[in-house]
C-alpha positions in Angstrom: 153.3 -39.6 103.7 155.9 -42.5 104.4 157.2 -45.5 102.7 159.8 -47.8 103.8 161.0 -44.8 106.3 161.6 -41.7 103.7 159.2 -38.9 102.9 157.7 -39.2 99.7 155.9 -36.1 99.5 157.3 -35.0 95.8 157.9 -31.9 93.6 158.1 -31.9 90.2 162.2 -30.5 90.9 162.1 -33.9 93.2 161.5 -35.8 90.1 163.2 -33.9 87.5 166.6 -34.4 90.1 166.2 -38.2 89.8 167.1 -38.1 86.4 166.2 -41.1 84.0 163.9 -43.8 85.3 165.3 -47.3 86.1 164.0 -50.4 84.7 162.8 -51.9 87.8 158.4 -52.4 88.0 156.6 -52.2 91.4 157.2 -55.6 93.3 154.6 -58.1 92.8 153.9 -58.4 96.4 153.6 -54.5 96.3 151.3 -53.9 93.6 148.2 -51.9 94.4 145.1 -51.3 92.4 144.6 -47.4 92.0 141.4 -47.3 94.1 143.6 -48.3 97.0 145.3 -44.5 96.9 141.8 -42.9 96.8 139.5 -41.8 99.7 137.3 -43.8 101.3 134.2 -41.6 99.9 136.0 -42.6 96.1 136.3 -46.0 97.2 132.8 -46.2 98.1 131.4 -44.3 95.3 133.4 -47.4 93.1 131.8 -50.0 95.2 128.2 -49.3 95.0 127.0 -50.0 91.3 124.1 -47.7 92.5 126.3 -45.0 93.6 129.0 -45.1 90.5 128.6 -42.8 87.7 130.6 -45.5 85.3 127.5 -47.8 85.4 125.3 -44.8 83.4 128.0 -46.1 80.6 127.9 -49.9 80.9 123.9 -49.6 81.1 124.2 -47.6 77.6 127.0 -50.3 76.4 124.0 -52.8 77.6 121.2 -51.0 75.5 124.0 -50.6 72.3 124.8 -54.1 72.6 121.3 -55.5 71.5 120.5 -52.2 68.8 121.0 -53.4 65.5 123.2 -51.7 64.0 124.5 -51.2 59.9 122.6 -52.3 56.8 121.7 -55.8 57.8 120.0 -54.8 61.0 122.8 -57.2 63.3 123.4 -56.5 67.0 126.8 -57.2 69.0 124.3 -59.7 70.8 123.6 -61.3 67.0 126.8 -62.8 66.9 128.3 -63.0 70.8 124.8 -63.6 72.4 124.7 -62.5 76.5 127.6 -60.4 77.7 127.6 -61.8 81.1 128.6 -65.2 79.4 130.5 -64.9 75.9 132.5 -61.6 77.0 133.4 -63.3 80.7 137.3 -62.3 80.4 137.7 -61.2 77.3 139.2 -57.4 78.5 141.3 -58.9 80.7 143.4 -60.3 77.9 143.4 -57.1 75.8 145.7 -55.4 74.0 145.5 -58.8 71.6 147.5 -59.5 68.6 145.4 -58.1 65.5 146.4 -60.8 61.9 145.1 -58.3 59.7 146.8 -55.8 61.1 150.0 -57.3 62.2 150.1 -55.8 65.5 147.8 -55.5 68.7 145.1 -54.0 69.0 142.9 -52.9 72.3 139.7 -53.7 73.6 137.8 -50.5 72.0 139.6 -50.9 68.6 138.8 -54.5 68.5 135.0 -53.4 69.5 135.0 -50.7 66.6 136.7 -53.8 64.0 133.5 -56.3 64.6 131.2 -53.5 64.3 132.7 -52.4 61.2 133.6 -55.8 59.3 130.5 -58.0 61.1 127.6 -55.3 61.1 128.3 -52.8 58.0 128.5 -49.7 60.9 130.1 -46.6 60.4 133.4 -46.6 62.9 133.2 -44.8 66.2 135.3 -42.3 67.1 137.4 -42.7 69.6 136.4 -41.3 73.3 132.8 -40.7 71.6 130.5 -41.9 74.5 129.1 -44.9 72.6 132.3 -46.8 72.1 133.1 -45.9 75.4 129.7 -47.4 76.7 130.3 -50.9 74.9 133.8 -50.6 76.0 132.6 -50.5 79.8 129.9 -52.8 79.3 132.2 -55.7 77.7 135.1 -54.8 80.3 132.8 -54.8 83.1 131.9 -58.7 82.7 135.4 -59.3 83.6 134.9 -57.2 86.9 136.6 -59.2 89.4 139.0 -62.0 87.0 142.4 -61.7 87.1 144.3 -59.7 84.3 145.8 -62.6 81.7 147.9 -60.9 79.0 148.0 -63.1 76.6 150.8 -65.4 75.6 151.3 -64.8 72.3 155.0 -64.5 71.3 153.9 -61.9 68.3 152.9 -59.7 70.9 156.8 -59.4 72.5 158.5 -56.4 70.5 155.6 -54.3 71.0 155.3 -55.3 75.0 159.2 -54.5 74.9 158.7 -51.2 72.8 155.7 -50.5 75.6 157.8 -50.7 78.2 160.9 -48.7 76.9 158.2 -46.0 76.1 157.5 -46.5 80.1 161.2 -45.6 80.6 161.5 -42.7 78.6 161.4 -39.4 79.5 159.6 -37.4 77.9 158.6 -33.4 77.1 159.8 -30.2 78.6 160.2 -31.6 82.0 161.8 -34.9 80.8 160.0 -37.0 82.9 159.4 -40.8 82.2 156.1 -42.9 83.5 158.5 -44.7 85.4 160.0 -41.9 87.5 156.6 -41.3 89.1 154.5 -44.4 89.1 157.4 -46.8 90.2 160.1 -44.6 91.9 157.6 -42.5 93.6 154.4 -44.0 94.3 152.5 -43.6 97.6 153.4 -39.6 97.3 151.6 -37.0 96.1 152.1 -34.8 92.9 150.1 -31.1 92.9 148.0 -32.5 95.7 146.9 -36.0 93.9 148.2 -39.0 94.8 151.0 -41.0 92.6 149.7 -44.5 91.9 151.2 -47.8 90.3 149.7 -46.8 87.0 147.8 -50.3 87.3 144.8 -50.1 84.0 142.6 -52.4 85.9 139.5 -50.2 85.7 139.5 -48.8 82.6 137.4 -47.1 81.4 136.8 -45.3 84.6 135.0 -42.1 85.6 136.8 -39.5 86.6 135.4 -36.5 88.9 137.5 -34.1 87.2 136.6 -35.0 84.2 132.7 -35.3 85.3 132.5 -38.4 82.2 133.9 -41.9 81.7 137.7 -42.0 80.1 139.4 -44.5 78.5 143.4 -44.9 79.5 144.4 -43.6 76.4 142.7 -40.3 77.7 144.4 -40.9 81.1 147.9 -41.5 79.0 147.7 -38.2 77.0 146.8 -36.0 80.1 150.3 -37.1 81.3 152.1 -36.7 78.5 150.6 -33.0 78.8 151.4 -33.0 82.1 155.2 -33.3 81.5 154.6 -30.6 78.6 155.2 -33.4 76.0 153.1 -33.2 73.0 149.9 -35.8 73.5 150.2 -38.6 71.0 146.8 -39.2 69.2 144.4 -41.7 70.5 144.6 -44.9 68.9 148.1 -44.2 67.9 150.4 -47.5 68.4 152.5 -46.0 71.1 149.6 -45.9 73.1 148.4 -49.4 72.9 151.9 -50.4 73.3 151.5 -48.8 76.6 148.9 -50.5 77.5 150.2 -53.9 76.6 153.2 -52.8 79.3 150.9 -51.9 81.9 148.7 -55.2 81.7 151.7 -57.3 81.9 152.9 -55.2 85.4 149.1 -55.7 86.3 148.9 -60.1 85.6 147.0 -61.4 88.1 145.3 -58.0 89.6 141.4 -58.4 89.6 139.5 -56.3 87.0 137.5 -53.8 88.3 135.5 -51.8 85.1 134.0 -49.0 85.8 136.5 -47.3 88.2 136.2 -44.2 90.3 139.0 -41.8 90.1 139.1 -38.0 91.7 
């Protein structure tokens, strides 16, 4: 494959001789969503609700959504009524600043928070399949808005510590985020293709993985990848991450549940 007139078919010695990732993002006229690199038969699996595995989850978010849930018998739909109407955009401005915490918090930890302080319900674990279901389900009513981090000054050092962790490199390999999603995207790394690292469509389904997957998943199988040591999920690291990664993504349409290989 080409770009701009140079190979970019990489190596992992390709990356490891370009030393320690620059601090510029993709171009905004650039940008790409992830489904973009896929094949045609991924594309069209994504496309057709009928078709995409990731809907099995959002039509189990659906069912979890009305189930009442802790000791006073309240559903999600108790207090936030229809989906399609009170959660219209709300994961497009996640990560979100979190008062009680101090610091932001994502989607799926804001998700387990109501259910624990509002409904009296044990917490979720994190990748268990029914906080991933009500993840998808309140992330797919966004499917097709544009990504709107939010404007919240508190959330700065964290976006800034997000996108330094972006920069860094990292494990045995010493390989940042940034060295492959915006130095060599468009190639191809063991025989997948490099993408902008875009978290529009999250959670997605992945073949390999033959289940949904949140991006905290997607985040820790690179950091084994470069032989680092995977940080846990729901660490702060990881949400600052994410905070980075919806700010290089403002303005990219939402596409919950995504198809990936």
């Amino acid at each position: 494959m080409t770009r701009g007139g140079r190979a970019v078919g990489v190596t992992a010695a390709a990356l490891l001789a370009g030393g320690v990732a620059g601090a510029a993002d993709v171009e905004p006229d650039a940008r790409r969503s992830g489904a973009d690199f896929m094949a045609p038969e991924t594309r069209a699996m994504q496309a057709d609700d009928a078709s995409n595995p990731g809907m099995l989850w959002v039509l189990e978010g659906e069912r979890l959504w009305a189930e009442p849930a802790g000791p006073e018998g309240r559903a999600c739909a108790t207090c936030h009524g229809d989906a399609a109407r009170t959660m219209r955009g709300v994961a497009a401005r996640y990560p979100a600043f979190d008062n009680g915490s101090d610091r932001p918090v994502d989607l799926a930890g804001r998700i387990d928070q109501c259910r624990q302080a509002r409904q009296g319900a044990p917490p979720l674990a994190r990748e268990s399949d029914p906080l991933l279901a009500l993840t998808a389900y309140v992330a797919h009513q966004s499917r097709g808005m544009p990504v709107a981090p939010p404007g919240d000054t508190r959330l700065d050092p964290f976006r800034e510590n997000g996108r330094r962790l972006f920069q860094q490199p990292l494990g045995q390999l010493g390989l940042a985020c940034a060295n492959c999603h915006d130095e060599r995207w468009d190639g191809r790394l063991g025989g997948a293709p490099i993408t902008q690292a875009h978290p529009t469509a999250y959670p997605l389904y992945r073949l390999e993985w033959q289940a949904l997957g949140s991006l905290q998943r997607r985040l820790r199988n690179c950091m084994a990848g470069v032989r680092a040591e995977p940080l846990p999920f729901g660490a702060p690291e990881l949400i600052e991450l994410e905070l980075h990664l919806m700010q290089r993504a403002a303005g990219m349409p939402m596409e919950t549940p995504g198809v990936r290989p």
